[in-house]
N, C-alpha and C positions, 0 to 999 in steps of 0.2 A: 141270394145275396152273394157276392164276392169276397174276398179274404178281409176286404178294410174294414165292411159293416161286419163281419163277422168276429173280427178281433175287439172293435167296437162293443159290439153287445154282448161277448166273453168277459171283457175286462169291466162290462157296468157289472155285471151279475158278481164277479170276483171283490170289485170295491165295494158290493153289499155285502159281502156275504165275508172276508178276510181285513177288508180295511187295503188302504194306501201301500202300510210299508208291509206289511205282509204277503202281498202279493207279489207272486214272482212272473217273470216271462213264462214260464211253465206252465204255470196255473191258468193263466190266460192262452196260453193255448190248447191245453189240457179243454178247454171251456168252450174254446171256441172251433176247434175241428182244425187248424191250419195247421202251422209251422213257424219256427224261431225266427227263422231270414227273415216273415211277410212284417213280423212286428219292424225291423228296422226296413223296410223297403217300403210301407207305409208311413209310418209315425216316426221314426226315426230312433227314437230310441221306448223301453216300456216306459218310463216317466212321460214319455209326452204322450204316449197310449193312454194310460192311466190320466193324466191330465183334462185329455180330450173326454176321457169317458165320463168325470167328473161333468163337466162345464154341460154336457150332455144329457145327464143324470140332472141336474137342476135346472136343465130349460125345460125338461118332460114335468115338472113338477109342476113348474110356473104354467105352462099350457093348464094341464090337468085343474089346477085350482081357479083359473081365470073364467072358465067353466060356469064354474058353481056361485061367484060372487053375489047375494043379491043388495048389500048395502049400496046406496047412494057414493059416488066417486068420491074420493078426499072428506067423505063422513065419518067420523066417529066411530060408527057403527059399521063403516067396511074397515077400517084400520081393525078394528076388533075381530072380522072374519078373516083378515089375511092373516093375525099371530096366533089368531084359534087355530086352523090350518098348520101353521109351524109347529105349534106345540103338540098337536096331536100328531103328528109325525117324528118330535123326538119322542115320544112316548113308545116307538117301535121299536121291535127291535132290527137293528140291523139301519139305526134309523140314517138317511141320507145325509142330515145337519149333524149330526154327531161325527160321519168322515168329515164334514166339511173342520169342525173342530181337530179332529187328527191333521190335517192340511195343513192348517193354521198352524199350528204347532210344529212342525215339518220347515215351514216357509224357508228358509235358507239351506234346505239342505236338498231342497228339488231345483237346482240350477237351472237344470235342461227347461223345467215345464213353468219357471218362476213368470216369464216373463207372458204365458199361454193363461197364466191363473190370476197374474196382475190384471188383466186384458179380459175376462171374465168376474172379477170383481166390478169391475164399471158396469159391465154390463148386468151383471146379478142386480147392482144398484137399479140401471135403468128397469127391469124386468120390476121390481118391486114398484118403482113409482106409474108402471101400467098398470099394475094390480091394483092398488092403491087409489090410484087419481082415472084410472077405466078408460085412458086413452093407449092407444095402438106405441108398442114399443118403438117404432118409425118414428113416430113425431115426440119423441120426450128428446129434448135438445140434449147436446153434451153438455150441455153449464146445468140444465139441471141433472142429469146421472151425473156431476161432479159436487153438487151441492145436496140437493133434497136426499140422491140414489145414494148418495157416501153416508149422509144422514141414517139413513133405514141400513142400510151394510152393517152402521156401529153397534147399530139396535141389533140385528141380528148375530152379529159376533158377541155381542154381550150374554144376547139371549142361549146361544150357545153353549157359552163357557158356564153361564151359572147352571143348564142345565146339565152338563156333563161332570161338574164335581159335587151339584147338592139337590139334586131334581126335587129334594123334597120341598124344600120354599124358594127355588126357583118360581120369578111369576109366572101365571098364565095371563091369556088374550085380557081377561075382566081388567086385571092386576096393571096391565100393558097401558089398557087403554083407559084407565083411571088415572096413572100417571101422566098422561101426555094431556088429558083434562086440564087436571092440576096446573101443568106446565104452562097450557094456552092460557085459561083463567089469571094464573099470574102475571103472564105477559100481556093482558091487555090491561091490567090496574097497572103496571109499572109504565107500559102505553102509553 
């Protein structure tokens, strides 16, 4: 590997293992074998390093889990495996939605990478509605990762926060996906 994956894979390990604002240039270099100049000669500044490593860190996920799916596309029963999946990964420690919650929280005070994290929210959308609906992330249009993908983002930013200050009745996947029951059920009597 060269210095870019190198700082790359430095600063995932760093955003597991320290979080966002804790980590410094140092650390990610300390981590990754290189030097201070390569962080700005690549990524320009550590926030966009750290940016990058994020958006990174949750496409490895999205791979990993697309993997293992076996419900039926846009069924019930894969909407259940994809928040089962979530949930048991904030359940870790060190878990990757839990920085995604430090982020969040951040939003206005990462300039440099805001616009690198805006620009990977769409896409985290679109990524979810491949998992989800079990077509290739190439063909989910923009109007739906602006619609459906923005949908599932708010689920997952929700999901987040209530796990992060009350994991104890925080829902899980059952909980998730008995709600969204509910939801359809109502919406075809009022239909």
């Amino acid at each position: 590997m060269g210095h870019r994956e190198d700082l790359l894979a430095g600063a995932k390990r760093c955003l597991l293992e320290k979080g966002f604002a804790r980590t410094t240039a140092r650390d990610i270099v300390k981590e990754s074998g290189t030097n201070l100049a390569s962080i700005g000669y690549h990524y320009g500044s550590k926030d966009a390093l750290l940016a990058q490593a994020y958006v990174s860190l949750v496409d490895d996920m999205s791979f990993e889990w697309g993997d293992r799916l076996e419900g039926a596309p846009g069924s019930l029963e894969r909407f259940r495996e994809v928040w089962s999946n979530v949930v048991a990964s904030l359940r870790q420690p060190g878990s990757m939605w839990r920085l995604s919650g430090e982020i969040m929280a951040m939003g206005d005070q990462l300039p440099e990478a805001r616009d690198q994290l805006a620009l990977a929210q769409r896409e985290g959308g679109r990524g979810l509605v491949s998992l989800l609906m079990g077509v290739p992330e190439e063909e989910v249009s923009d109007e739906t990762a602006d619609t459906l993908g923005s949908f599932y983002m708010v689920v997952m930013s929700g999901l987040i926060m209530q796990w992060t200050f009350d994991p104890k009745t925080a829902p899980d996947a059952d909980r998730l996906t008995e709600g969204l029951r509910q939801l359809l059920e109502g919406a075809r009597r009022v239909g």
